[in-house]
C-alpha positions as CSV (number, residue, x, y, z in Angstrom):
1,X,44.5,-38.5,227.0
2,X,47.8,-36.9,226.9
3,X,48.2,-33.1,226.7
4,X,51.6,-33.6,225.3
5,X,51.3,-32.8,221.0
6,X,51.8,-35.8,218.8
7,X,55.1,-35.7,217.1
8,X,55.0,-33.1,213.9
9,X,55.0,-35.5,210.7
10,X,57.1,-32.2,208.7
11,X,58.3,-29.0,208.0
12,X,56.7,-25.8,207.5
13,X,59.7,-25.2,204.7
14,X,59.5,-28.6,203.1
15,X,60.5,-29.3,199.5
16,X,58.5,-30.8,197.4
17,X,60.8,-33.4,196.5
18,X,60.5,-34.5,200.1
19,X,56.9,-34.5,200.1
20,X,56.5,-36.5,197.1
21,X,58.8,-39.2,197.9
22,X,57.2,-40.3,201.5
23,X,53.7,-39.0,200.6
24,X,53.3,-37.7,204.0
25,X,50.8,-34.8,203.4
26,X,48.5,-37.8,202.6
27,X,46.4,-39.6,205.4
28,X,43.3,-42.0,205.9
29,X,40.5,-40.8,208.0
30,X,41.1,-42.9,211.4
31,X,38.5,-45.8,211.8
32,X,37.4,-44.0,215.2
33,X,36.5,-41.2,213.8
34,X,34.7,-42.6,211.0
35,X,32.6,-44.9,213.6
36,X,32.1,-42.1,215.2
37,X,30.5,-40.2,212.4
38,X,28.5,-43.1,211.3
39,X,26.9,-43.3,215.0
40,X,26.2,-39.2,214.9
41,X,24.6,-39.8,211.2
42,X,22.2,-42.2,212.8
43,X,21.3,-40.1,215.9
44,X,20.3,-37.6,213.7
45,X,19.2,-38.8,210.5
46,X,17.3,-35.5,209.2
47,X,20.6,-33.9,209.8
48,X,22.0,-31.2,207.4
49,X,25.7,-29.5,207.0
50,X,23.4,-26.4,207.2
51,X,21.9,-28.1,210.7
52,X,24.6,-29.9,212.4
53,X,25.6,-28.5,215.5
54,X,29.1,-29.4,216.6
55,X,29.7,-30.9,220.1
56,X,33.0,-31.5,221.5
57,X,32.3,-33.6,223.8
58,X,29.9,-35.9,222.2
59,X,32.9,-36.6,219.3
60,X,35.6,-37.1,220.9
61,X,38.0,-39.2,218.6
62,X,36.7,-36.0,215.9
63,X,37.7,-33.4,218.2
64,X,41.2,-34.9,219.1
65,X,42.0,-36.1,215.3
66,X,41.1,-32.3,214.8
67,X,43.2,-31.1,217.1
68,X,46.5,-33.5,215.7
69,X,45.3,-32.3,212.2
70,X,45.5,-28.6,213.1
71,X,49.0,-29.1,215.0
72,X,50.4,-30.7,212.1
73,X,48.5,-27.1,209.7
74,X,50.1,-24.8,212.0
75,X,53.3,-26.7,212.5
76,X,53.9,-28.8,210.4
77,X,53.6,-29.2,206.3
78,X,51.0,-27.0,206.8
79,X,48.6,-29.3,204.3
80,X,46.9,-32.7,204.4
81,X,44.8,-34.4,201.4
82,X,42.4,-36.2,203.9
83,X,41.2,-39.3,202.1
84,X,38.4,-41.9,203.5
85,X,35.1,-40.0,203.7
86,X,33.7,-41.4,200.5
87,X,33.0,-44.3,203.0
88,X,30.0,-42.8,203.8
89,X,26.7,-43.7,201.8
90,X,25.5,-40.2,200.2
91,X,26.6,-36.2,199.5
92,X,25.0,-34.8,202.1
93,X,26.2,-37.2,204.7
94,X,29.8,-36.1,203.8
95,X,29.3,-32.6,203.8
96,X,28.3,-33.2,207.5
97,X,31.5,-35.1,208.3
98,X,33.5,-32.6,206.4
99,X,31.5,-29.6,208.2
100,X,32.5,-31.6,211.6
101,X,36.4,-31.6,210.7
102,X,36.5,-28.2,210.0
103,X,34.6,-27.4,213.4
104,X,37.2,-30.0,214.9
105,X,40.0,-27.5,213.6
106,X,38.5,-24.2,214.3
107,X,35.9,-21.9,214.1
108,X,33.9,-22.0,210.2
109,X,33.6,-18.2,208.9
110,X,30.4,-17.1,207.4
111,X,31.7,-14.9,204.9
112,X,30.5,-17.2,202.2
113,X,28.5,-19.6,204.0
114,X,29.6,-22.3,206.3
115,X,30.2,-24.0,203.1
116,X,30.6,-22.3,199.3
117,X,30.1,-24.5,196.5
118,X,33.8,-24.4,194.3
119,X,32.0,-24.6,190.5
120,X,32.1,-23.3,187.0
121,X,29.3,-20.9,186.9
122,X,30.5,-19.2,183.5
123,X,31.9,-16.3,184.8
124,X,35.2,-14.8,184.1
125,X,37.0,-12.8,186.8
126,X,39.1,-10.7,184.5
127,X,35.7,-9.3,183.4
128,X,33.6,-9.1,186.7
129,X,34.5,-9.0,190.2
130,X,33.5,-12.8,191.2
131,X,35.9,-14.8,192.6
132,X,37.8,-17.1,190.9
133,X,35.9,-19.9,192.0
134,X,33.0,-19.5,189.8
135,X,34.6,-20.3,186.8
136,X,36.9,-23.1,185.4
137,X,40.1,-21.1,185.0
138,X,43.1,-21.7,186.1
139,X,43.5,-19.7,189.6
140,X,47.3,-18.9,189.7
141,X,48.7,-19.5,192.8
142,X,46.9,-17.2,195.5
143,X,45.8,-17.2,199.4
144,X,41.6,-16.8,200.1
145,X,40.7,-13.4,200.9
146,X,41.5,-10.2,199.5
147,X,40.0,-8.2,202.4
148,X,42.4,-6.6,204.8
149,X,40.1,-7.8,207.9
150,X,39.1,-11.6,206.6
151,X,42.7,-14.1,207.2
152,X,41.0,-17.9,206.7
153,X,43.9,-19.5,208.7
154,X,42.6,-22.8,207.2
155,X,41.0,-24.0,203.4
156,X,39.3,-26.8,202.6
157,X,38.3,-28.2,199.8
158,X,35.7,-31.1,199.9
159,X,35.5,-33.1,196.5
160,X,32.3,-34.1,195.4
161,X,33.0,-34.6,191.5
162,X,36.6,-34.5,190.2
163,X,36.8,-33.2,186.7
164,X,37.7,-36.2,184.0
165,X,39.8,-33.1,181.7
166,X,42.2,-31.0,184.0
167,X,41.1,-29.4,187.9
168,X,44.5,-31.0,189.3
169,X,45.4,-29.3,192.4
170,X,48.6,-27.4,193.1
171,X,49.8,-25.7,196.6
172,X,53.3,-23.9,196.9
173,X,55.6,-23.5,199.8
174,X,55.8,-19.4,200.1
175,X,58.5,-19.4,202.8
176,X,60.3,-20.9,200.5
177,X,59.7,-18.8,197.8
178,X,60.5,-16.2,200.2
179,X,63.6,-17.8,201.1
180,X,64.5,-17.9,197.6
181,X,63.8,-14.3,197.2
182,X,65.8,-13.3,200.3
183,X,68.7,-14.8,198.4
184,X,68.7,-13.7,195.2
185,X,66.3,-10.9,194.5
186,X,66.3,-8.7,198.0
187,X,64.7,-5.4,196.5
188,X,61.7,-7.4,195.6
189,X,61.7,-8.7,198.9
190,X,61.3,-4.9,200.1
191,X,58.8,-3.8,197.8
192,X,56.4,-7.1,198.9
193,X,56.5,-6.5,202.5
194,X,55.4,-2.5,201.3
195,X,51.5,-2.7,201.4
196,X,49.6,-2.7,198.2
197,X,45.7,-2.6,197.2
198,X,43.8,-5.4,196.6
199,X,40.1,-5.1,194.9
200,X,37.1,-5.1,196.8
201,X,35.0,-8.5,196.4
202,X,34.6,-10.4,199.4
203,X,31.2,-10.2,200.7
204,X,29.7,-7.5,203.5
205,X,32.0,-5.1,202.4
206,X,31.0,-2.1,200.2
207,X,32.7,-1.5,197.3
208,X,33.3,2.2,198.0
209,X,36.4,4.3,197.3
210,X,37.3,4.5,200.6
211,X,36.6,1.1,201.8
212,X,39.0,0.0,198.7
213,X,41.6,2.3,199.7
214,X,41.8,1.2,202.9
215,X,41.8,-2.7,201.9
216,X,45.7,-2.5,201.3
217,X,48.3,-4.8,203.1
218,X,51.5,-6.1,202.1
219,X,52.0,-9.1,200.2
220,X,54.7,-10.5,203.4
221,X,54.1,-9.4,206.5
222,X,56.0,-10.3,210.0
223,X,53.8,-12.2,212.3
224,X,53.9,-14.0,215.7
225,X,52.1,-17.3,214.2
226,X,54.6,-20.1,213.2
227,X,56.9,-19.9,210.0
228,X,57.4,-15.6,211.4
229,X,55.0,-14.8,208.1
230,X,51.7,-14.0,207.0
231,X,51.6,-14.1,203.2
232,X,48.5,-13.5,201.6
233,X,48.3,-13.0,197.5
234,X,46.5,-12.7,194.7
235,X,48.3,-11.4,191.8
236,X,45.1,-10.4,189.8
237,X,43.1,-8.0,192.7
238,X,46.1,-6.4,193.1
239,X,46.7,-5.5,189.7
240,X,42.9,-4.3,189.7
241,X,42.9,-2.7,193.2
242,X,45.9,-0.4,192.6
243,X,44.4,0.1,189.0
244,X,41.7,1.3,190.3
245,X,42.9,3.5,193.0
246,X,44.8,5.4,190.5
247,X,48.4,3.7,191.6
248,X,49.2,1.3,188.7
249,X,51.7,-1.0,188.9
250,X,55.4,0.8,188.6
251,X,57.8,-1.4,186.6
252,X,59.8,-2.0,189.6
253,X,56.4,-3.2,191.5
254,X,55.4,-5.8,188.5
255,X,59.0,-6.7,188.4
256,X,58.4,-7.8,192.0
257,X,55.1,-9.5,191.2
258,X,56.9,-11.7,188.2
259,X,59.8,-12.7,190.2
260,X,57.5,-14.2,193.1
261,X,55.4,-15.9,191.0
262,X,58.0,-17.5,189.4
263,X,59.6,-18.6,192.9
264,X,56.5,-20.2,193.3
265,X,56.3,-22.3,190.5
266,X,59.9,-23.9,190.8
267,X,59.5,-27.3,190.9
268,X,61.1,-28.0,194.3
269,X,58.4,-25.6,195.5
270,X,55.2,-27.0,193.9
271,X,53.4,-30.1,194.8
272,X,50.8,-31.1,192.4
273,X,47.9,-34.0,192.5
274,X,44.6,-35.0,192.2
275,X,41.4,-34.8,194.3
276,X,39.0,-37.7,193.9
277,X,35.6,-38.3,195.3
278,X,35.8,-38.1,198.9
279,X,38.5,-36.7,199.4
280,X,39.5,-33.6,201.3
281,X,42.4,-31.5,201.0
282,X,43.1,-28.7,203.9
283,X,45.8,-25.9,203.9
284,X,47.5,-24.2,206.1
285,X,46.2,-20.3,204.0
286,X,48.9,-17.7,205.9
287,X,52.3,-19.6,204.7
288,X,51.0,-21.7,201.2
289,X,49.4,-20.6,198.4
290,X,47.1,-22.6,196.0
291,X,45.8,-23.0,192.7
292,X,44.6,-25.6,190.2
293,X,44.9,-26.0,186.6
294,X,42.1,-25.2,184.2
295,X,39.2,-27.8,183.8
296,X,36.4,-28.7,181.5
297,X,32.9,-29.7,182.5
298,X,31.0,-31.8,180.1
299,X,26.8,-32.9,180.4
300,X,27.9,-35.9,182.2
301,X,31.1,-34.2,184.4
302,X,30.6,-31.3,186.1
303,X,33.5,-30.6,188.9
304,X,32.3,-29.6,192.0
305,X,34.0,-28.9,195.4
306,X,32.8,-27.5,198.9
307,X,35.0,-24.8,200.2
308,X,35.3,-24.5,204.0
309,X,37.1,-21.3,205.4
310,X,38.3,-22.2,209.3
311,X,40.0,-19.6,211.8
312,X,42.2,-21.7,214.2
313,X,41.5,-21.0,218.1
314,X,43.9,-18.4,219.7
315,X,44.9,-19.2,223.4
């Protein structure tokens, strides 16, 4: 096999227009690696996601299809809606191909499980400290992790039940939106690459005083990973983790906040679609932000996802 990197398929900076019009975020699960799947499933037929131990060398159409996939995260459009695992017979036997694919890419992180199931549970984070992920809400676009020591360089989101009333996805370009602010709003600019507070909720770490005043970090920050950026937001724990340290939002500071979220919404910015049965949709989490639009289970429709957080390998 070659060591030289398949051609990049796009452009960390890419417009939506672009990406609509050739549809190249979207790609089909290779038949190798779906044969290759099939003969692991059989090998090991009381197999779990919780069980399955990933070998390298055992799947190696996976592990180079992870590696392409991951180029084109880091790289590239930094996303990819994955279709073609609803090939396989039952629910658990995809959550083993998708737990394989995200060991393919990376390392899993544990924080929330090796996978955390993405469904209504009736909560509402603007009245508890759950994330948004347990309720049906639209999320406003955000990155995973508010905690100053947790960067997921990869989400994924497995679909196991789409939701027949709302739950489309959404993911915006934020180097573009920073690109936009650069240009026409530099003093916001200035004030997001200032660290701010975010809330304290991600699991195995105390919700103490100190431990919230020390989760701060800016909203942009320079990095050494492609695109020159780390950006990592969530308007709502900020607004609640400066609250609560006693450093409310200044007018200047929310101006800021308004004025990226509404670079991120331009339409050039925003690509917007649908996750079916099957499908899997992976983004790169330190240049894009996500979100999805509000949802309504029913007795017979409940949506349900399988989140996957994946730290890339650093040589």
């Amino acid at each position: 096999m070659s060591a030289v990197a398949p051609a990049l398929r796009g452009d960390l900076r890419w417009s939506a227009a672009d990406l609509r019009r050739d549809e190249r975020y979207r790609r089909t699960l290779p038949a190798a690696v779906l044969a290759e799947l099939h003969a692991r499933l059989r090998e090991h037929p009381d197999a779990t996601a919780a069980t399955f131990v990933w070998r390298p060398a055992a799947m190696p159409a996976t592990a180079a299809f992870g590696a392409d996939l991951r180029n084109e995260l880091l790289n590239g459009d930094g996303l990819c809606l994955l279709h073609g695992l609803d090939a396989l017979p039952d629910e658990e036997q995809r959550r083993i191909a998708y737990v394989a694919l995200g060991c393919a890419l990376g390392e899993p992180m544990l924080q929330y499980g090796r996978l955390y199931p993405v469904v209504d549970r009736g909560a509402s984070y603007t009245t508890q400290a759950v994330p948004v992920s347990m309720t049906n809400a639209e999320t406003c676009f955000h990155t995973d992790s508010s905690a100053v020591g947790v960067v997921p360089d990869f989400v994924g989101l497995l679909c196991e039940e789409p939701s027949a009333q709302g739950g489309d996805s959404l993911v915006a370009n934020a180097l573009r939106a920073l690109d936009a602010l650069r240009a026409e709003h530099p003093a916001a600019v200035a004030l997001l690459e200032q660290p701010w507070v975010r809330d304290v909720v991600t699991p195995g770490v105390e919700k103490t005083t100190a431990n919230l005043l020390q989760n701060r970090f800016p909203v942009f920050a320079p990095c050494d990973e492609p695109g020159g950026v780390l950006f990592r937001y969530m308007r709502y724990w900020i607004e609640v983790g400066q609250q609560k340290a006693g450093a409310p939002l200044s007018d200047a500071r929310r101006l800021a906040l308004d004025l990226l979220d509404e670079a991120l919404t331009r339409d050039d910015h925003v690509l917007r679609f649908r996750l079916e049965r099957g499908d899997v949709l992976w983004v790169n989490n330190r240049i894009l932000a996500h979100n999805r639009t509000a949802y309504r289970d029913t007795p017979d429709n409940v949506r349900r996802l399988q989140r996957m957080w994946v730290q890339a390998p650093r040589t």
